[in-house]
MARVEX-153251 format. One record per residue (C-alpha): x, z, y; residue number from 1; residue in one letter. Coordinates in Angstrom, 3 decimals. Each point is the difference from the previous one (the first is absolute). Example, Ala and Ser with C-alpha at 12.3 -4.5 7.8 and 13.67 -1.06 7.14 Angstrom:
MARVEX-153251
[pt [12.300,7.800,-4.500],1,'A']
[pt [1.370,-0.660,3.440],2,'S']
//
This chain:
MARVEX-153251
[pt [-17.670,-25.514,36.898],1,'X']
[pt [3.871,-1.539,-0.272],2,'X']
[pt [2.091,-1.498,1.100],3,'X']
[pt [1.836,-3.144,-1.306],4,'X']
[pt [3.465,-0.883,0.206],5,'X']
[pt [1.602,-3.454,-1.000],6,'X']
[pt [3.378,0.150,-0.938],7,'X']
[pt [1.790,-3.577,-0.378],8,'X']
[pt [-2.616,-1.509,-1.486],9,'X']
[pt [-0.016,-3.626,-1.074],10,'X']
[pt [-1.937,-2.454,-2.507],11,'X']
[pt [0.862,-3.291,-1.371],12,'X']
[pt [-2.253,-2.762,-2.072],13,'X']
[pt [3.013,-2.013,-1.991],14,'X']
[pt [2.420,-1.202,2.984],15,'X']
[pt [-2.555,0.621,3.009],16,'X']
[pt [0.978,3.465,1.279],17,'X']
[pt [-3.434,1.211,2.174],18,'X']
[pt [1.396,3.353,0.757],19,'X']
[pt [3.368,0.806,1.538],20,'X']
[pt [1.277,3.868,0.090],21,'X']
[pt [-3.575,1.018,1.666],22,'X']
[pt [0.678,3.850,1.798],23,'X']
[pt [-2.461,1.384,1.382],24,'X']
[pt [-1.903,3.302,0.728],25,'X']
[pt [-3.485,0.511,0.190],26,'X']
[pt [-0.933,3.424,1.121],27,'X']
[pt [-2.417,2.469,-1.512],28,'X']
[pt [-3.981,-1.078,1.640],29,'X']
[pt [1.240,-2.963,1.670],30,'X']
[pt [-1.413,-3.348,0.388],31,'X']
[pt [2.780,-2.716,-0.821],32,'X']
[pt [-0.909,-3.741,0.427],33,'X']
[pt [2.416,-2.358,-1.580],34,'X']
[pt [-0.801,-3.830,1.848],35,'X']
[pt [1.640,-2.712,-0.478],36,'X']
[pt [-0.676,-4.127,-0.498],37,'X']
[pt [-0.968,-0.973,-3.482],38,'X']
[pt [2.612,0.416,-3.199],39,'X']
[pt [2.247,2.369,2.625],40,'X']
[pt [-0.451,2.867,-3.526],41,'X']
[pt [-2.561,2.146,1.689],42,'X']
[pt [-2.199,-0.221,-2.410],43,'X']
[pt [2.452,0.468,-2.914],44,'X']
[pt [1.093,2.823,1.418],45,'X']
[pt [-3.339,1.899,0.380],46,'X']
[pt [-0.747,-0.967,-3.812],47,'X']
[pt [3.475,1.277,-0.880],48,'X']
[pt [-0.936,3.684,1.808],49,'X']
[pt [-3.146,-0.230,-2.293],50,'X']
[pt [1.368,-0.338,-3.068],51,'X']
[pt [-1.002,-3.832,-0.366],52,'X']
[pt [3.401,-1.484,-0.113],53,'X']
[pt [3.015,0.804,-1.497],54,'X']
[pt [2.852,1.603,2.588],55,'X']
[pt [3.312,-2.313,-1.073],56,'X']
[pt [2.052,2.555,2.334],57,'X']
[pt [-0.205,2.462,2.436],58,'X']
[pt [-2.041,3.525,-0.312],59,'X']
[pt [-3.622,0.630,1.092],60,'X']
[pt [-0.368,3.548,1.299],61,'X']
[pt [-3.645,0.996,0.304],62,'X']
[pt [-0.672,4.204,0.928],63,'X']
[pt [3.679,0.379,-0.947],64,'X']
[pt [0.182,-1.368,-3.379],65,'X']
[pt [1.184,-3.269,-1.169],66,'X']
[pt [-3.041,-1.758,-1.623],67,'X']
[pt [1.912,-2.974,-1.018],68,'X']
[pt [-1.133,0.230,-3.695],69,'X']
[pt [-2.772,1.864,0.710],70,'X']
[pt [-3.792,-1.632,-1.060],71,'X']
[pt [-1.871,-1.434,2.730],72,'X']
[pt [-3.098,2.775,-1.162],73,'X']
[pt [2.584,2.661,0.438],74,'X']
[pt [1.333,-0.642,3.506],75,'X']
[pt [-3.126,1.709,1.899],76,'X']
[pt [-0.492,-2.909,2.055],77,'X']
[pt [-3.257,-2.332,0.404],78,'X']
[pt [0.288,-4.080,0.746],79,'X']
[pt [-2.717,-2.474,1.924],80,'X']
[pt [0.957,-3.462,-0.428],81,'X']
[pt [-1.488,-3.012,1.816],82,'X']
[pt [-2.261,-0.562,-2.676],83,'X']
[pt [-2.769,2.551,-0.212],84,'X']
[pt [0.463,0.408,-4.029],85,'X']
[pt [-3.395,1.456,-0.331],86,'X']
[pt [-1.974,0.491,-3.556],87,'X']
[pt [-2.858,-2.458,0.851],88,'X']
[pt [-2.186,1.705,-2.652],89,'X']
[pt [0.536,3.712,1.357],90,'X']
[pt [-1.832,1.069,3.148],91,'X']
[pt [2.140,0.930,3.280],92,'X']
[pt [-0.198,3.722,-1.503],93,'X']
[pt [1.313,-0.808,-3.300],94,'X']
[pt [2.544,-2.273,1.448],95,'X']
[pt [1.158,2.895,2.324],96,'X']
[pt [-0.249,2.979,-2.941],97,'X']
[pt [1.524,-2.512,-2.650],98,'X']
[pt [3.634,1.598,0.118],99,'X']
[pt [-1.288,3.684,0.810],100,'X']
[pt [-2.112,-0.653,-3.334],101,'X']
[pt [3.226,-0.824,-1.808],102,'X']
[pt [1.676,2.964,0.790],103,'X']
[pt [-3.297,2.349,-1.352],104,'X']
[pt [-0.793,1.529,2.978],105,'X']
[pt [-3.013,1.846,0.650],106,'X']
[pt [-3.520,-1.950,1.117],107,'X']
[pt [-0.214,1.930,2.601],108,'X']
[pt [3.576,-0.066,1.592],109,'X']
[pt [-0.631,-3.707,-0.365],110,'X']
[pt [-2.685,-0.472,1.410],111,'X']
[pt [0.876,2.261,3.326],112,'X']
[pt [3.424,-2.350,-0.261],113,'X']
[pt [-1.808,-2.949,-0.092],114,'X']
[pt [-2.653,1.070,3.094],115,'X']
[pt [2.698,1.281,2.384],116,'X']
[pt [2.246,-3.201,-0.433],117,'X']
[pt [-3.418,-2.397,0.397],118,'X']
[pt [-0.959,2.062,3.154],119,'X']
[pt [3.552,-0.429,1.228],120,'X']
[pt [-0.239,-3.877,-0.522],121,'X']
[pt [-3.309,0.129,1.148],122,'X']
[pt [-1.756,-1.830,-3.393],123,'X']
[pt [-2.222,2.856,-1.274],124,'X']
[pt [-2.830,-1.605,0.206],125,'X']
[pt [1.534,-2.813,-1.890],126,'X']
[pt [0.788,2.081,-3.608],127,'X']
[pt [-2.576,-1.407,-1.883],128,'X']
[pt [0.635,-3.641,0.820],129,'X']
[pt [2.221,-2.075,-1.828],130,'X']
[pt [2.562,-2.179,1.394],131,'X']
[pt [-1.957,-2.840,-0.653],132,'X']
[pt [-1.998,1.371,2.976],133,'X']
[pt [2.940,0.579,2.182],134,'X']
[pt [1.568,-2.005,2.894],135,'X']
[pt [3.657,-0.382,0.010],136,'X']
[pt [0.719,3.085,2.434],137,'X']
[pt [-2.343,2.100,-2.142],138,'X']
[pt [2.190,-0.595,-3.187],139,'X']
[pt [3.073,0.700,1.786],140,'X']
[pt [-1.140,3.230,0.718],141,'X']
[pt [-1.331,0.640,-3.256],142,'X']
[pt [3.686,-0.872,-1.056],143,'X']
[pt [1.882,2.472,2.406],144,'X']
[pt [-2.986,2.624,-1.253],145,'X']
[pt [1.338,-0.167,-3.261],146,'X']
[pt [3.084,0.654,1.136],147,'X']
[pt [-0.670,2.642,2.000],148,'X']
[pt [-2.286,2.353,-2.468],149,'X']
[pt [3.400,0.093,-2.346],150,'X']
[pt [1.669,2.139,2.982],151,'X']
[pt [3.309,-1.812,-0.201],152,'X']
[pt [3.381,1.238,1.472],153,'X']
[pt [0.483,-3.443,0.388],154,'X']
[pt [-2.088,-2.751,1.490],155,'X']
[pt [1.298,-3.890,-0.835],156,'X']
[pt [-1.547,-3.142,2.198],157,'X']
[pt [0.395,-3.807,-0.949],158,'X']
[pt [-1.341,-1.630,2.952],159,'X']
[pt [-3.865,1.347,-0.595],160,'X']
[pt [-1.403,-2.195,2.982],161,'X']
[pt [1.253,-2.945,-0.364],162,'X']
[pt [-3.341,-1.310,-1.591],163,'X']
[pt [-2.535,1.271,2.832],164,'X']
[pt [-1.274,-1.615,2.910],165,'X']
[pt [2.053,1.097,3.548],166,'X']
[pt [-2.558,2.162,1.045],167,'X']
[pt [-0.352,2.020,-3.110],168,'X']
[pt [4.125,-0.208,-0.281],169,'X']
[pt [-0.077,2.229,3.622],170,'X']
[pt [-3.176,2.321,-1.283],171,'X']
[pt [2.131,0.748,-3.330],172,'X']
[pt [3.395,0.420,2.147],173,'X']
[pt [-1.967,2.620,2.104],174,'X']
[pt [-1.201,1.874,-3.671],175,'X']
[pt [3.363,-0.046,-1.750],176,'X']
[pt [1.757,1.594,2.819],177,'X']
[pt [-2.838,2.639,0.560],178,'X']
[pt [0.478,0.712,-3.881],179,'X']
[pt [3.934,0.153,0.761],180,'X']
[pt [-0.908,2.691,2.624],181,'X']
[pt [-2.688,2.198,-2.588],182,'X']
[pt [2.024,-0.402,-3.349],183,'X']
[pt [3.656,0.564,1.673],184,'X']
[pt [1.447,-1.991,-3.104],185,'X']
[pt [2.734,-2.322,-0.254],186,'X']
[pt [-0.984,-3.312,0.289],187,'X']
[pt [1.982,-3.394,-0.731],188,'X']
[pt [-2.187,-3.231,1.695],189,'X']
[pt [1.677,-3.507,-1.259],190,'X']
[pt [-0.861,-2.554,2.685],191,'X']
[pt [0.914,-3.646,1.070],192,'X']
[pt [-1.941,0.685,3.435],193,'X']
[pt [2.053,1.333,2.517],194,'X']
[pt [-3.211,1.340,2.335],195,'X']
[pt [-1.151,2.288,-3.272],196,'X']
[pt [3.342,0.911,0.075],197,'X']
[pt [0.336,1.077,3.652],198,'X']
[pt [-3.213,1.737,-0.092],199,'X']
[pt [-0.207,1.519,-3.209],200,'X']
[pt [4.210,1.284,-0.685],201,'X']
[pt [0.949,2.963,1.371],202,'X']
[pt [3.434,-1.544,-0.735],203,'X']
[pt [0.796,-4.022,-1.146],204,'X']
[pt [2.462,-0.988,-2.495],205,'X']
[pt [0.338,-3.473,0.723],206,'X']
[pt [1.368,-2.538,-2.970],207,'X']
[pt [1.418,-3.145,-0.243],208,'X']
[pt [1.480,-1.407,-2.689],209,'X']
[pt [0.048,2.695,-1.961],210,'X']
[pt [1.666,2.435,2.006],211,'X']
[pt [-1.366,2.021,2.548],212,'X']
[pt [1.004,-1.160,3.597],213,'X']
[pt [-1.542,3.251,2.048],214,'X']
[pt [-1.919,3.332,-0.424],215,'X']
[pt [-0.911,1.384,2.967],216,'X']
[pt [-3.578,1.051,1.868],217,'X']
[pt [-2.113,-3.074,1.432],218,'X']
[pt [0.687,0.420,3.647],219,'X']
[pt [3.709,0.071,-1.075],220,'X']
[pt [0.380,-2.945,-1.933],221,'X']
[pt [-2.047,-1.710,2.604],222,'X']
[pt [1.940,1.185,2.554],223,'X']
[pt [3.459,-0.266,-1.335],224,'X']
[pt [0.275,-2.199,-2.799],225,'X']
[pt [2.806,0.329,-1.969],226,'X']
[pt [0.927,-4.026,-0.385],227,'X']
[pt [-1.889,-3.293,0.526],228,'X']
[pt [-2.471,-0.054,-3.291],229,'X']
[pt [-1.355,3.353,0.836],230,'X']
[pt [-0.064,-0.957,3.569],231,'X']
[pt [-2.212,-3.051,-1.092],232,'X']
[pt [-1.982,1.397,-2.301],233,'X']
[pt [-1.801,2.779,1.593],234,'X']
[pt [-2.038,-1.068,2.783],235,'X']
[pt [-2.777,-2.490,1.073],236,'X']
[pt [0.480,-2.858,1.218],237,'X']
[pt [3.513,0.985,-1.779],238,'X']
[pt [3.012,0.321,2.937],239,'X']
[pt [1.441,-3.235,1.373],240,'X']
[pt [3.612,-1.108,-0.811],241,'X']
[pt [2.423,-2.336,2.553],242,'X']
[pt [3.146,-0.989,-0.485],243,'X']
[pt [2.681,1.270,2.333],244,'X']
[pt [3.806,0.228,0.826],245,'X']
[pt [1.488,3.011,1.113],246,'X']
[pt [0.843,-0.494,3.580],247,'X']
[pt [1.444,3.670,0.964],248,'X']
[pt [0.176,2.641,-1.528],249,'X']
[pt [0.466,3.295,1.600],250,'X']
[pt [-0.724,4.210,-0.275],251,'X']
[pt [-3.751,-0.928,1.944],252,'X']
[pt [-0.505,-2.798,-2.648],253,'X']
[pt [0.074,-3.511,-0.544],254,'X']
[pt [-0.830,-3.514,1.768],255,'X']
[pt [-0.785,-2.410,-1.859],256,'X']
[pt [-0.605,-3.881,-0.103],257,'X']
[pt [-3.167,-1.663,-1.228],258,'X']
[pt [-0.224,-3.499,-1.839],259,'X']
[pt [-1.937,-1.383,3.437],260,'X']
[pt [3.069,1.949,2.129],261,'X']
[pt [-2.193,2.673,1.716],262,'X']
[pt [1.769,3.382,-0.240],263,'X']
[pt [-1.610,3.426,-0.936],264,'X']
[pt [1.817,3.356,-0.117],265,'X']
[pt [-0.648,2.174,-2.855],266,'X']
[pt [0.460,3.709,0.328],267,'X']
[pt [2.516,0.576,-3.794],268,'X']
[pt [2.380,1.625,-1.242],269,'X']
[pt [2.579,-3.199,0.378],270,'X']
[pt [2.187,1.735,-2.226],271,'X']
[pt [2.480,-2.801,-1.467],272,'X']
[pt [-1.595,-2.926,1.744],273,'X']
[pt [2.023,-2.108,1.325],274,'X']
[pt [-0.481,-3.408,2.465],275,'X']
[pt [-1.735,-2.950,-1.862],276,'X']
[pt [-1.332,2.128,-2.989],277,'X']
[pt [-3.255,-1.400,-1.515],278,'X']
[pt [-2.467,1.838,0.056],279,'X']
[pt [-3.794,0.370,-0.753],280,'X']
[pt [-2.154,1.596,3.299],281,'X']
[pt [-3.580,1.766,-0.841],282,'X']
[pt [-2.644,0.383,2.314],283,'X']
[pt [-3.712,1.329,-1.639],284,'X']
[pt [-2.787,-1.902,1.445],285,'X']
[pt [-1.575,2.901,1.782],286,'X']
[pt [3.285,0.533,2.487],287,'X']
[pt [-0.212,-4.026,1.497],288,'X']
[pt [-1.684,0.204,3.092],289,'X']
[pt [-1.020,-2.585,2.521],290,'X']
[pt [2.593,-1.072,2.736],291,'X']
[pt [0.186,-2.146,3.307],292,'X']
[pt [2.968,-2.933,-0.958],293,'X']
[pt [3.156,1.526,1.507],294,'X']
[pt [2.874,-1.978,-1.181],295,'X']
[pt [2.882,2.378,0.835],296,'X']
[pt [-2.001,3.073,-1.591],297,'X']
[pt [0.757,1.217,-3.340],298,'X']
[pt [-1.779,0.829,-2.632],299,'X']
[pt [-2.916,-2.516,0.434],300,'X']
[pt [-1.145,-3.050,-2.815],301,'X']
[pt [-1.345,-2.770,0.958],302,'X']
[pt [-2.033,-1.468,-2.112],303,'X']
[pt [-2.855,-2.452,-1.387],304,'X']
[pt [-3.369,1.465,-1.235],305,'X']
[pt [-0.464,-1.544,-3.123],306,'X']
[pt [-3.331,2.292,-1.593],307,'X']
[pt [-2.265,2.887,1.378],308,'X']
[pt [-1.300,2.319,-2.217],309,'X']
[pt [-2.827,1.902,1.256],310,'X']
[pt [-1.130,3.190,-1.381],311,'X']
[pt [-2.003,1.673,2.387],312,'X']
[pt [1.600,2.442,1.665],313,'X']
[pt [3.222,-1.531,-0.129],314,'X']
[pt [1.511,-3.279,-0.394],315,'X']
[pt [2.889,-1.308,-1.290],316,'X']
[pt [1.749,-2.724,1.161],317,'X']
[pt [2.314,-2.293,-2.230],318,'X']
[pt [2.712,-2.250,2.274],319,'X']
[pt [3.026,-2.717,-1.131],320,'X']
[pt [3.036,1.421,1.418],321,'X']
[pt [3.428,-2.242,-0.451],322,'X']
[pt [1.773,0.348,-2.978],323,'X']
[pt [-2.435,2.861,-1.367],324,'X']
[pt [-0.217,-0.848,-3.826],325,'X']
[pt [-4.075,1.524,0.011],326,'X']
[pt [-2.463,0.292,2.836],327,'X']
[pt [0.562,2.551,2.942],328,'X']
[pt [-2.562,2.862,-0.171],329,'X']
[pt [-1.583,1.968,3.086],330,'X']
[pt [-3.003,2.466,0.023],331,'X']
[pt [-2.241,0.492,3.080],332,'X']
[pt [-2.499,1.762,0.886],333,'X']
[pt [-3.405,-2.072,0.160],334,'X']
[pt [-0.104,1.257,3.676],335,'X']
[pt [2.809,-2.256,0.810],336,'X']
[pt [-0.647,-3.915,1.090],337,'X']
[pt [-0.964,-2.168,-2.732],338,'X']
[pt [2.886,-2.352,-0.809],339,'X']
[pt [-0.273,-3.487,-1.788],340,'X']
[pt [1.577,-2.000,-2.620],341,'X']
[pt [2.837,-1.844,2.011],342,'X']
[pt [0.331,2.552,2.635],343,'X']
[pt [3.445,0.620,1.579],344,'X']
[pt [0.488,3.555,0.199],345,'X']
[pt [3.361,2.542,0.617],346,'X']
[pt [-0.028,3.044,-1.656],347,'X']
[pt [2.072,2.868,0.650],348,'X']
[pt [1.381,3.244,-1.905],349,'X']
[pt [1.760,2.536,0.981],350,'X']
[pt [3.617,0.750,-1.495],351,'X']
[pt [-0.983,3.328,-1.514],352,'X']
[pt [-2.949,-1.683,-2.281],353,'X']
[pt [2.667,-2.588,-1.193],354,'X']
[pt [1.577,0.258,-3.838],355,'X']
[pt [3.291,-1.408,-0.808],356,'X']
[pt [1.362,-0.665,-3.546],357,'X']
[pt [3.113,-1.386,-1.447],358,'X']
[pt [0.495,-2.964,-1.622],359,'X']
[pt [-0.240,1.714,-3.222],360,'X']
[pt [-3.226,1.146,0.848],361,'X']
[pt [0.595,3.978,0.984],362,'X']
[pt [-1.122,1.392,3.301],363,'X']
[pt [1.906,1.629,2.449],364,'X']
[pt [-1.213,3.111,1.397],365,'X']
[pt [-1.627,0.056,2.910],366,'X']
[pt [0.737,2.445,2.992],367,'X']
[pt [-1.132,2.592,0.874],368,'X']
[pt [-2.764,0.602,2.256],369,'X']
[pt [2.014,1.786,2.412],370,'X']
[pt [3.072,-2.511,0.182],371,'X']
[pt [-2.653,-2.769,0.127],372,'X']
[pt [-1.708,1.770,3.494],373,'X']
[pt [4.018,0.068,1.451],374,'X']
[pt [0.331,-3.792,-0.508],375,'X']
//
């Protein structure tokens, strides 16, 4: 195992700079997932690590020693890609003993390499098939199995599951962080889906850009976003945005105006905020709850139900609310009344479930738990 350490690393094609001054550390057995929206340099990255693309600047620190020029064979590290990359003419043995065969070891380490790794992937009984005979799922296990019988310090991802079905995508979710658990070996997971990355990272670097806008655990990126694109982009339905003008701003936070003139207090740090700011109010879907009308009450939206999305034990809920840009999201459980296209409804939400972020885009931290129970 190793860890990996990215020193000001950046990459450029011509004029179009994908990488900025990336620094980051991954530790020793960790499981890193780098997510991000498509051309955001994730993938770059993770074939820079490998060996697969030139490092323009920076340092790439992997078990303590800089690998920049170092051979991709030489760097003790294995790589799955999306594509399965399979030897259609080899069985799933040969396929998974084809680099152990390479390196001359014995027939009978292989093949007790080869077993164990199957058994772990659950695809023994599938060794003397060929992918020809496979289903999607089973070649992308036959993939990671040939990446796992090498024993790598090192384990590299490119979004394996974005070619399989949704069912198979939360089967092979469940596997690869079982194997995380067993092997206890670094792994890197590129993703553009942010629910693989909340339920496979241990810890999220989230990109943008090329530059990397947060690291942090899933519940606390989720929790405390660092700015409005991370804010955004993690979740489902993704957190809903209003426009707002700072109406006071003291020590037990602000209060602020919406577009339609209903008020909400938000429980922030208001910091430098000062009367008549703009600025951008979050609210995640699952924190709007249903109100009686109340027009001197704050922190209620009244709104127009525009779409119901039903999904069994939950609904959500998708409302026009004045001067909102994109549709108003709300989740429910399916116990609640059924509500109808058309349907006036007020929601409320209470202060300490709202975000606030500047007009540049940052958030501003929210307080505490125990100021927020004073006010």
């Amino acid at each position: 195992m190793a860890d990996v350490r990215l020193q000001q690393l950046a990459k450029s094609y011509g004029n179009n700079q994908v990488l900025r001054q990336i620094d980051l550390h991954i530790q020793d057995g960790e499981f890193m997932v780098f997510v991000g929206p498509s051309g955001c340099g994730k993938s770059t990255l993770l074939r820079m690590i490998a060996g697969l693309e030139e490092i323009d600047e920076g340092d790439l620190m992997i078990g303590g020693m800089r690998v920049n020029d170092t051979p991709p064979a030489q760097r003790g590290l294995a790589m799955v890609f999306q594509s399965y990359a399979l030897y259609p003419h080899m069985t799933v043995f040969e396929n998974m003993a084809f680099s152990l065969s390479l390196s001359k070891m014995p027939k009978a380490e292989i093949s007790d390499a080869v077993h164990k790794a199957a058994a772990a992937l659950q695809i023994t009984h599938l060794l003397d098939r060929k992918p020809r005979d496979l289903s999607g799922g089973q070649r992308q296990r036959v993939a990671i199995g040939r990446a796992i019988v090498r024993q790598p310090q090192l384990f590299l991802f490119d979004e394996p599951l974005s070619n399989l079905d949704a069912s198979l995508r939360v089967q092979m979710r469940i596997e690869l962080s079982k194997m995380h658990r067993e092997l206890q070996s670094t792994m890197i997971y590129v993703t553009h889906d942010q629910v693989e990355a909340m339920t496979l990272g241990q810890r999220i670097a989230v990109f943008n850009g090329g530059v990397i806008e947060q690291v942090g655990t899933p519940l606390a990126l989720y929790e405390h976003p660092a700015n409005l694109f991370v804010a955004g982009f993690l979740g489902s339905p993704k957190m809903n945005f209003l426009s707002a003008s700072a109406m006071t701003a003291s020590a037990q936070g602000l209060i602020v105006q919406l577009t339609d003139g209903s008020l909400l207090q938000v429980l922030v740090d208001a910091g430098d905020i000062q009367i008549g700011d703009k600025l951008t109010i979050g609210i995640r879907a699952e924190h709007l709850c249903l109100s009686d009308a109340r027009e001197t009450e704050q922190n209620q939206l009244n709104v127009n139900v525009n779409f119901v999305e039903h999904l069994g034990d939950t609904y959500i809920v998708y409302a026009n609310f004045p001067g909102a840009e994109n549709l108003l999201a709300a989740k429910f459980p399916a116990t609640h009344q059924s509500l109808l296209a058309g349907q006036q409804l007020c929601l409320k939400v209470e202060a300490k479930h709202c975000y606030a972020f500047t007009k540049a885009g940052a958030a501003l931290s929210r307080l505490t738990s125990t100021l927020a129970s004073e006010v």
